[in-house]
C-alpha positions as CSV (number, residue, x, y, z in Angstrom):
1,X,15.0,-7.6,-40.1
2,X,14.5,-4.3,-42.2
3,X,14.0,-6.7,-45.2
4,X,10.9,-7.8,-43.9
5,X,9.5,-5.4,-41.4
6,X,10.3,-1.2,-41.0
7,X,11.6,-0.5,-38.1
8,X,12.7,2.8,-36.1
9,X,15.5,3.4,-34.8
10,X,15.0,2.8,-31.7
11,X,13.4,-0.7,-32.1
12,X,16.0,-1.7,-34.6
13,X,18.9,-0.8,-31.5
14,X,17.1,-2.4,-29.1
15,X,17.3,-5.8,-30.5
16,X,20.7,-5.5,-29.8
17,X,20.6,-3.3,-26.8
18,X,22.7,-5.4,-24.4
19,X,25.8,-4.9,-26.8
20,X,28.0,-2.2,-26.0
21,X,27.6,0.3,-23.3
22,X,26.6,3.9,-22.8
23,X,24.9,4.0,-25.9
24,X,21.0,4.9,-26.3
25,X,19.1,2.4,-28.4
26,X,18.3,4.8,-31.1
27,X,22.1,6.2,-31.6
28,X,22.6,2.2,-32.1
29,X,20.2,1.5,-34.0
30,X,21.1,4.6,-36.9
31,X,24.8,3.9,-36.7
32,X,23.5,0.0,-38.0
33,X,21.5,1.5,-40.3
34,X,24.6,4.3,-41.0
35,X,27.0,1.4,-42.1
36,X,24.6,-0.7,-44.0
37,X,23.5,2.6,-45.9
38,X,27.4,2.6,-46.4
39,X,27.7,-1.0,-48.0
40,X,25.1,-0.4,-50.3
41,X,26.3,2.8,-51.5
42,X,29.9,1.4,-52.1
43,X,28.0,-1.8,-53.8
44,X,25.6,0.6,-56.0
45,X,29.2,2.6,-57.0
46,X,30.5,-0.7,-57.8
47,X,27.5,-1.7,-60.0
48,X,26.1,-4.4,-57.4
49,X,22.0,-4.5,-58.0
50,X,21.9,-5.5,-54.6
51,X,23.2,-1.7,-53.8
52,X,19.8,0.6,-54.7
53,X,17.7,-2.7,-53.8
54,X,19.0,-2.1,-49.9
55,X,19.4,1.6,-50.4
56,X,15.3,1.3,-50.4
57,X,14.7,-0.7,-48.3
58,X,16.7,1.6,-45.7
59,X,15.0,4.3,-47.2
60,X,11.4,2.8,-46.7
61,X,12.0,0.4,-44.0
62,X,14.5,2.2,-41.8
63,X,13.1,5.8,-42.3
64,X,16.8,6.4,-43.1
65,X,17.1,9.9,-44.9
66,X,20.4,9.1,-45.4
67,X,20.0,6.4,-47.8
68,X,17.3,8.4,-49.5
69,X,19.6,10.9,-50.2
70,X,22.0,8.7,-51.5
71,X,19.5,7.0,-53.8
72,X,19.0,10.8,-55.1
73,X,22.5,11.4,-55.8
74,X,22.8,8.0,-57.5
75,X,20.2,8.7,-59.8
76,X,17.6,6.3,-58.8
77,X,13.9,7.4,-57.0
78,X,13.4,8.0,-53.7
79,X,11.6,5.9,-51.7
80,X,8.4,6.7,-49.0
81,X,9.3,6.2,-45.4
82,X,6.8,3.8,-43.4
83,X,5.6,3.3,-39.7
84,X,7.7,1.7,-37.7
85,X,5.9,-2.2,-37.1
86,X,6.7,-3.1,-33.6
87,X,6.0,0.8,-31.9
88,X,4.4,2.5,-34.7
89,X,6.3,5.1,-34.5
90,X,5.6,6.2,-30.7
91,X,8.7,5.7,-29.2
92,X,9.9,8.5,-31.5
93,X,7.1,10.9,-30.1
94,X,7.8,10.3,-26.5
95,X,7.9,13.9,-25.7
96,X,4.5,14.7,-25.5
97,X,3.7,11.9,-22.7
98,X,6.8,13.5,-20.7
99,X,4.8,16.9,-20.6
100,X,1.9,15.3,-19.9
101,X,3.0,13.3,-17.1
102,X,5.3,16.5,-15.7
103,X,1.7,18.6,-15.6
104,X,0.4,15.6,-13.8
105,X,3.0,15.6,-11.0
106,X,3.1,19.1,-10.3
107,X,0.6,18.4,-7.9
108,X,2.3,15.9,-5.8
109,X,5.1,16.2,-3.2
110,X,7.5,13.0,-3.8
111,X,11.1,12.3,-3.4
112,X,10.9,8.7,-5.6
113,X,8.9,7.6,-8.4
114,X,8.8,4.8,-11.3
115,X,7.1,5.0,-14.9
116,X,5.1,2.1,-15.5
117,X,3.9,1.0,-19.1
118,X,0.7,-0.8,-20.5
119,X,0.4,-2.1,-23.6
120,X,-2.4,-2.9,-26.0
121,X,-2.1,-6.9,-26.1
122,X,-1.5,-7.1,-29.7
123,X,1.5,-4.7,-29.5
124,X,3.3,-7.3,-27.1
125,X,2.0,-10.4,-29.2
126,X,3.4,-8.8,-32.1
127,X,6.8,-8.4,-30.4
128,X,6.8,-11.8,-29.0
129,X,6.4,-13.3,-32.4
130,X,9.5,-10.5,-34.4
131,X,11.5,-12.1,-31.2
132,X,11.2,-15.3,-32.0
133,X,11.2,-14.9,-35.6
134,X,15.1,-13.5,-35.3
135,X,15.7,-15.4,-31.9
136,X,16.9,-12.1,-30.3
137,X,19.1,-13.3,-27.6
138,X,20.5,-9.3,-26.5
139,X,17.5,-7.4,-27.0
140,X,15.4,-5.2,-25.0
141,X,11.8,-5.2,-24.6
142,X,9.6,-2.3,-26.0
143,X,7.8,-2.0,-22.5
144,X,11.0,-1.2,-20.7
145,X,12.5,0.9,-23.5
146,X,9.3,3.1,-23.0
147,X,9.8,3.0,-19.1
148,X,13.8,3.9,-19.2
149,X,13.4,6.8,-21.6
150,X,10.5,8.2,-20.0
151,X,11.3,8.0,-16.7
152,X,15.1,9.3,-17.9
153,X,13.4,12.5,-18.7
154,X,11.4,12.9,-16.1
155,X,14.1,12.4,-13.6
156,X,15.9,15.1,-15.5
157,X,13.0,17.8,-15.5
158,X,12.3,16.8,-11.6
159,X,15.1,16.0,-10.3
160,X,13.9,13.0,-8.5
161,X,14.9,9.5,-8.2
162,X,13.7,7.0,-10.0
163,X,13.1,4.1,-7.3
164,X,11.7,0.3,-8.3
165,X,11.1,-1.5,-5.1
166,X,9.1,1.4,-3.2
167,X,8.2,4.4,-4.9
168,X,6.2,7.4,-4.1
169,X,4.0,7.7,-6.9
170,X,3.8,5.8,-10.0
171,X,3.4,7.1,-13.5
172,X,1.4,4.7,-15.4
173,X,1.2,5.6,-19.2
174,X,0.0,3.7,-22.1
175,X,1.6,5.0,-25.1
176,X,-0.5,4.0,-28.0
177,X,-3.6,5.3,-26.1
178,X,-1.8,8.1,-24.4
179,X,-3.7,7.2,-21.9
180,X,-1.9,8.8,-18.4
181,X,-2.6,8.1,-14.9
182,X,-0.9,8.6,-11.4
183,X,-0.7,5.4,-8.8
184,X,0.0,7.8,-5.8
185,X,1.1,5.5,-3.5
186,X,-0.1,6.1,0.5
187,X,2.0,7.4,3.3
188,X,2.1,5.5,7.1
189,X,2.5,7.3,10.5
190,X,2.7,5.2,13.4
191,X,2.0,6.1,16.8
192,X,0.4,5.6,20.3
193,X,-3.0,6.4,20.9
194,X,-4.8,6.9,24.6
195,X,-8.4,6.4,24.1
196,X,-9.5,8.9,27.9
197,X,-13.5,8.4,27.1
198,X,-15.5,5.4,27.0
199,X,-18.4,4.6,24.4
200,X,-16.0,5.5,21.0
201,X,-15.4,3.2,18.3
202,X,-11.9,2.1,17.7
203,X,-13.4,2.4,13.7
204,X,-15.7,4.4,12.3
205,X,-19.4,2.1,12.5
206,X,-21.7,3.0,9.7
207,X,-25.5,2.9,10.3
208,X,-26.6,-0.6,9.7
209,X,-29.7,0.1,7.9
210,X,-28.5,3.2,5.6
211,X,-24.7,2.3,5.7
212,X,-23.6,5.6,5.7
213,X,-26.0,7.5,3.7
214,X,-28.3,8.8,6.8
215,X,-31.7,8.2,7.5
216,X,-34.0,8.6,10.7
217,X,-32.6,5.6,12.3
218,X,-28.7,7.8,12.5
219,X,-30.1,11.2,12.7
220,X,-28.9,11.8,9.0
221,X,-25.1,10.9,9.9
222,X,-24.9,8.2,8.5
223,X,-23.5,6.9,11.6
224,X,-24.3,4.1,14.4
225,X,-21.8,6.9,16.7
226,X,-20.4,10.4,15.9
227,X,-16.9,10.2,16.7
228,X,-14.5,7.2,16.5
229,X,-10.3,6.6,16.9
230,X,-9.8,6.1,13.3
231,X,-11.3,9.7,12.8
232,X,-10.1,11.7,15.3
233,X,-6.5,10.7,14.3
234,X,-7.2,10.3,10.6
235,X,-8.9,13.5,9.9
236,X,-6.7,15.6,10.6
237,X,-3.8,13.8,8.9
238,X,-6.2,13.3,6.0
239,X,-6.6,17.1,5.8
240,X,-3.1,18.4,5.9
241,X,-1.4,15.5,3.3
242,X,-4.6,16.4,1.1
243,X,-5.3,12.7,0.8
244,X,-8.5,11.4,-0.3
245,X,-9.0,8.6,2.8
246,X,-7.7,6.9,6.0
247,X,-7.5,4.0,7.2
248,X,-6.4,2.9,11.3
249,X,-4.3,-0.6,11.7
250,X,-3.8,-1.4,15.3
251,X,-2.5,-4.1,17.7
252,X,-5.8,-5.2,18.2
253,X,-8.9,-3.0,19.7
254,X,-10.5,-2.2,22.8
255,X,-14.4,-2.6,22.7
256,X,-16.6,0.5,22.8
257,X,-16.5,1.1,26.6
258,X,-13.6,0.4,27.4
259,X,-10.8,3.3,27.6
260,X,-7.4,2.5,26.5
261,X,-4.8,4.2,28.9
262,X,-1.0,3.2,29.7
263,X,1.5,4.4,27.3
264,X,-1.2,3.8,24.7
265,X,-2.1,1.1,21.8
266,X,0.7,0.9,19.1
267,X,-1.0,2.1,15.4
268,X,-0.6,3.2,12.0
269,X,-2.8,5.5,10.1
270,X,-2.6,5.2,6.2
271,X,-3.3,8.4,3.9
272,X,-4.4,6.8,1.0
273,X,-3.2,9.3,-2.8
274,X,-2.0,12.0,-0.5
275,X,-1.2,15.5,-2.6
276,X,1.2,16.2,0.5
277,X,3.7,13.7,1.7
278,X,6.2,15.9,4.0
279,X,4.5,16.7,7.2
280,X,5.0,18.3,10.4
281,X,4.5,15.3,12.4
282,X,4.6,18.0,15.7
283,X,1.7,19.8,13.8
284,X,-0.3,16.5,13.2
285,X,0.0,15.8,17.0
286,X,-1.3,19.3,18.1
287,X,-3.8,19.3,15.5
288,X,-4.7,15.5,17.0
289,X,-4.8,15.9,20.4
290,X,-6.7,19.2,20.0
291,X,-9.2,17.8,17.6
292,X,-10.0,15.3,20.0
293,X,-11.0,17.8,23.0
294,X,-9.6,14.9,25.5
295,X,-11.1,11.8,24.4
296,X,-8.3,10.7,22.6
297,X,-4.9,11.4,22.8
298,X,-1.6,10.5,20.4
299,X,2.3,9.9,20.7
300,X,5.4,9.2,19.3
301,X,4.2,10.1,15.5
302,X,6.7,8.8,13.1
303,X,6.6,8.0,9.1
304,X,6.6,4.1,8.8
305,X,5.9,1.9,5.7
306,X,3.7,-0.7,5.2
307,X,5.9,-3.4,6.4
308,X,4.7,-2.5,9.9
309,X,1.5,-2.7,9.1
310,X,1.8,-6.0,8.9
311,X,4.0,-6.8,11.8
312,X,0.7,-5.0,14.0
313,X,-1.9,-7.3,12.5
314,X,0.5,-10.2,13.8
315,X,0.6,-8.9,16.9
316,X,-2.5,-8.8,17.8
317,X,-1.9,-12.0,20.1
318,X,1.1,-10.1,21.4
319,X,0.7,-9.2,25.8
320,X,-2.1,-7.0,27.0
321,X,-2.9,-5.8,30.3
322,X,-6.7,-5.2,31.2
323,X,-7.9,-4.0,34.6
324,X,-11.9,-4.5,34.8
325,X,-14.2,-4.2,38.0
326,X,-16.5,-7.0,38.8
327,X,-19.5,-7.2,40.7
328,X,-20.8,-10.3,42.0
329,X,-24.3,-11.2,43.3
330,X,-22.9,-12.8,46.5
331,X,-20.6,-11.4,49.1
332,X,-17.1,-12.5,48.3
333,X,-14.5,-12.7,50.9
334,X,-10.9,-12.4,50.3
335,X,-10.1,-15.5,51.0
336,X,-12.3,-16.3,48.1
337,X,-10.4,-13.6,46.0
338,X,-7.1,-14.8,46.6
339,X,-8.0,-18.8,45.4
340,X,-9.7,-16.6,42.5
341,X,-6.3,-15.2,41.8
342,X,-4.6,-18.4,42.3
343,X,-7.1,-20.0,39.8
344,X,-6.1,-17.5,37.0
345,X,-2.4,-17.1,37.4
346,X,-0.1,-19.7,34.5
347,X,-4.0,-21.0,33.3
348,X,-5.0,-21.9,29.4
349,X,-8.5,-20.5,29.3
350,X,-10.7,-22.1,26.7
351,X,-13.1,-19.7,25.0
352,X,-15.5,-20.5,22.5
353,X,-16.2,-17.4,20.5
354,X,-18.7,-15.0,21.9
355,X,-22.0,-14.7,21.3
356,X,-21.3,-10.8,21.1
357,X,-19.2,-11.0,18.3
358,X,-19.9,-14.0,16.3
359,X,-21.7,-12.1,13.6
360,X,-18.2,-11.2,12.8
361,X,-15.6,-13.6,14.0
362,X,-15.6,-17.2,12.9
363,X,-16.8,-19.4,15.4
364,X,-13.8,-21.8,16.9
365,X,-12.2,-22.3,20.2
366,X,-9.0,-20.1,21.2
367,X,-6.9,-21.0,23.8
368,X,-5.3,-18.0,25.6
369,X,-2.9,-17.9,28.5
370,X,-2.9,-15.9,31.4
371,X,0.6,-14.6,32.6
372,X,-0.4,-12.7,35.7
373,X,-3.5,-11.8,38.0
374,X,-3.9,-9.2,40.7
375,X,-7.4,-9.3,42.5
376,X,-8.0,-6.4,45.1
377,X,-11.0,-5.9,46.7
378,X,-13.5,-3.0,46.5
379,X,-16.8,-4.0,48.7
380,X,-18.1,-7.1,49.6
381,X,-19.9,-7.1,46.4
382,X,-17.3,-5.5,44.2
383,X,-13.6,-6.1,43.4
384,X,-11.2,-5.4,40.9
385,X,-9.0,-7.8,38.7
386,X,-6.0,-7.1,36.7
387,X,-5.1,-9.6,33.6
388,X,-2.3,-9.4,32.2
389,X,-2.8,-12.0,29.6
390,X,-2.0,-13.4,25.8
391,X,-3.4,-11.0,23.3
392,X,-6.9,-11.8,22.2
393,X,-8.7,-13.2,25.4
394,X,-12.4,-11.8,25.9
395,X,-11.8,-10.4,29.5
396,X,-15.9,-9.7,29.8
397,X,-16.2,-13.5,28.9
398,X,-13.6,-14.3,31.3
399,X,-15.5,-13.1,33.8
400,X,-19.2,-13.5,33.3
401,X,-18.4,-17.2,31.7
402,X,-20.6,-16.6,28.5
403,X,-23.1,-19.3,29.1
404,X,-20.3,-21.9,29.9
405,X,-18.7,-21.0,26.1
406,X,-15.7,-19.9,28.6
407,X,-13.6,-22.0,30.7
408,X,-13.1,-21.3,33.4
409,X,-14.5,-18.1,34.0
410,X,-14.6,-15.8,37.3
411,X,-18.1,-16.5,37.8
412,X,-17.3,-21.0,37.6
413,X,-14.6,-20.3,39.9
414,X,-16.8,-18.2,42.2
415,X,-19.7,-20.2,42.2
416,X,-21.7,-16.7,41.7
417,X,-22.8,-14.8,38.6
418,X,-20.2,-12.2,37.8
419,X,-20.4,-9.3,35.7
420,X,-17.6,-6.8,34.3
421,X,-19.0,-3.3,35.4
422,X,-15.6,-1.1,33.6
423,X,-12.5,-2.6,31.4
424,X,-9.4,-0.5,31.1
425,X,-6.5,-1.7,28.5
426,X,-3.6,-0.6,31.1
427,X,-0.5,-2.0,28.3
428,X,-0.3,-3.3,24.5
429,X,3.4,-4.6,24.7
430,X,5.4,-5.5,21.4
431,X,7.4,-8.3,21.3
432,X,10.5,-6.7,21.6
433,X,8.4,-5.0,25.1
434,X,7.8,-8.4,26.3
């Protein structure tokens, strides 16, 4: 190898790096060069030619000062030291990225973190090929050479661990460009949230026509309504981790004007490159619930991961319970109300999307099952229904029949045109709640 290319010592150790234990790839890497320097000393004493000829080449090759001095004392010239052909010498000048990174992170709470590497593509061609020049069978790679000794030292200085499946932040360093970034990874908080005030957004609603930058249309906010879950909760978690945004996940959402009461809707709220990752979760809540002067109201705050994220988007067809008030054109009677309730109770309704919400949602049929149904009268005019029903169902198409794109609907079963006047989410139950 040192024949043909000049290697450090680290990149001459690693080739071999999976043989023997406890040893850093540039201690191995000398002592190979330390016994070779060895041989050819004992060869050039003993007159071999082939002595001073690898003397040089560990001179020039293996930046070995070693064999340069023995060349001295041998009588024969010195030879220059070249860059090292697989890292060009950086993995000896590691140091500097270390500081760098350290100044970096002295910004960030964390408990885990990982150093990540990018290479210029020729640097890992050019290893590829040396590999399979000298079929390197125990070698390690120069990307995670760079990444173990790195991340060894910055351990050391922080005294945090170094974690591979989910770290906190992410060092991401290229050495060649010493170019240096931070992947701050986010942090989760789940909850409950009570929505007490009709007419908010579950997420914030830009202005369609300036989409977010304000014009007349807004009043300058930007805005299509001033206040909305996601912000109420995410603000002021946004504020105290110093993050830079939010975003809500829930088990579903409630439309605009409908509150969301019971023991609230399960959520997460992700801080997206948060400076502070340690908070109060007791403070959030105040700060929460007295941010939201009432509206909205949180509970049960607790640091989750990502993983739960998930399991909320695939529970948005978990149970809900709805209560909404109808009112009819005709006088119902409760006779009526009670085949009403008969006519819901263990039925698949069939609902084409709505018209409301096609501009978003892809237009199919969903079949959704109703579990329960409660009807209790109000005036002859009036009456109020509680659904408790497979995540997902349009309870205002359920009841008004959405042009027959709902089947059946309150209104079929009826016979009279039915409208939903107030809708209440009473329960958003897991499926372990179920």
């Amino acid at each position: 190898m040192l024949e043909e290319y000049p290697l450090c010592g680290h990149c001459l150790g690693r080739q071999f790096a999976l043989l023997g234990h406890g040893v850093e790839n540039e201690k191995r890497g000398d002592a190979l060069k330390l016994m070779l320097t060895m041989k050819a000393h004992q060869q050039t004493l003993s007159g071999d030619k082939n002595g001073p000829t690898l003397l040089k080449t560990l001179a020039a090759n293996g930046d070995f000062h070693i064999a340069n001095d023995v060349l001295k004392k041998t009588g024969h010239k010195s030879a220059e030291p070249r860059s090292c052909y697989l890292c060009n010498g950086e993995l000896e000048s590691t140091e500097r990225l270390v500081k760098a990174a350290l100044t970096k992170l002295r910004d960030y709470e964390y408990k885990t973190f990982l150093v990540g590497i990018e290479l210029p593509p020729e640097v890992e061609e050019r290893e590829d090929e040396f590999k399979g020049k000298f079929t390197i069978e125990h070698g390690e790679s120069l990307r995670n050479e760079f990444s173990r000794v790195i991340g060894k030292r910055i351990a050391e200085a922080t005294r945090k661990e170094t974690e591979y499946e989910r770290p906190e932040l992410v060092v991401l360093l290229n050495p060649f460009s010493k170019d240096l970034r931070l992947q701050v990874n986010p942090i989760f908080i789940n909850g409950r949230y009570r929505k007490l005030s009709r007419g908010i957004p579950q997420s914030r609603w830009l202005c369609g026509k300036c989409r977010g930058k304000g014009c007349k249309q807004c009043g300058g906010t930007g805005r299509m309504y001033p206040d909305s879950v996601e912000e109420t909760i995410g603000c002021p978690a946004l504020e105290m981790s110093q993050g830079e945004d939010i975003a809500l996940h829930g088990a579903g959402r409630e439309d605009i004007d409908a509150r969301m009461l019971g023991r609230g809707r399960p959520f997460v709220i992700e801080v997206k490159k948060p400076k502070k990752r340690f908070l109060n979760l007791k403070t959030l809540r105040k700060r929460i619930n007295d941010k939201a002067q009432g509206k909205v109201e949180v509970s049960s705050l607790s640091f989750t991961n990502k993983d739960l994220v998930r399991k909320l988007k695939k529970s948005e067809a978990a149970q809900k319970l709805y209560r909404v008030t109808v009112e009819v054109d005709e006088p119902v009677s409760r006779r009526q109300l009670t085949m009403l309730r008969k006519a819901l109770v263990g039925t698949t309704i069939k609902q084409q999307t709505p018209q409301r919400v096609m501009h978003r949602r892809a237009d199919m049929m969903r079949e959704k099952y109703i579990y329960k149904a409660n009807v209790r009268r109000l005036t002859p005019n009036r009456f109020e229904m509680r659904i408790k029903c497979q995540g997902g169902l349009y309870i205002k198409e359920l009841v008004h029949g959405d042009q027959g794109r709902t089947k059946p609907s309150v209104s079929e079963i009826l016979g009279t045109a039915a409208v939903p006047s107030e809708l209440d989410v009473l329960g958003v139950y897991m499926e372990e709640e179920t």
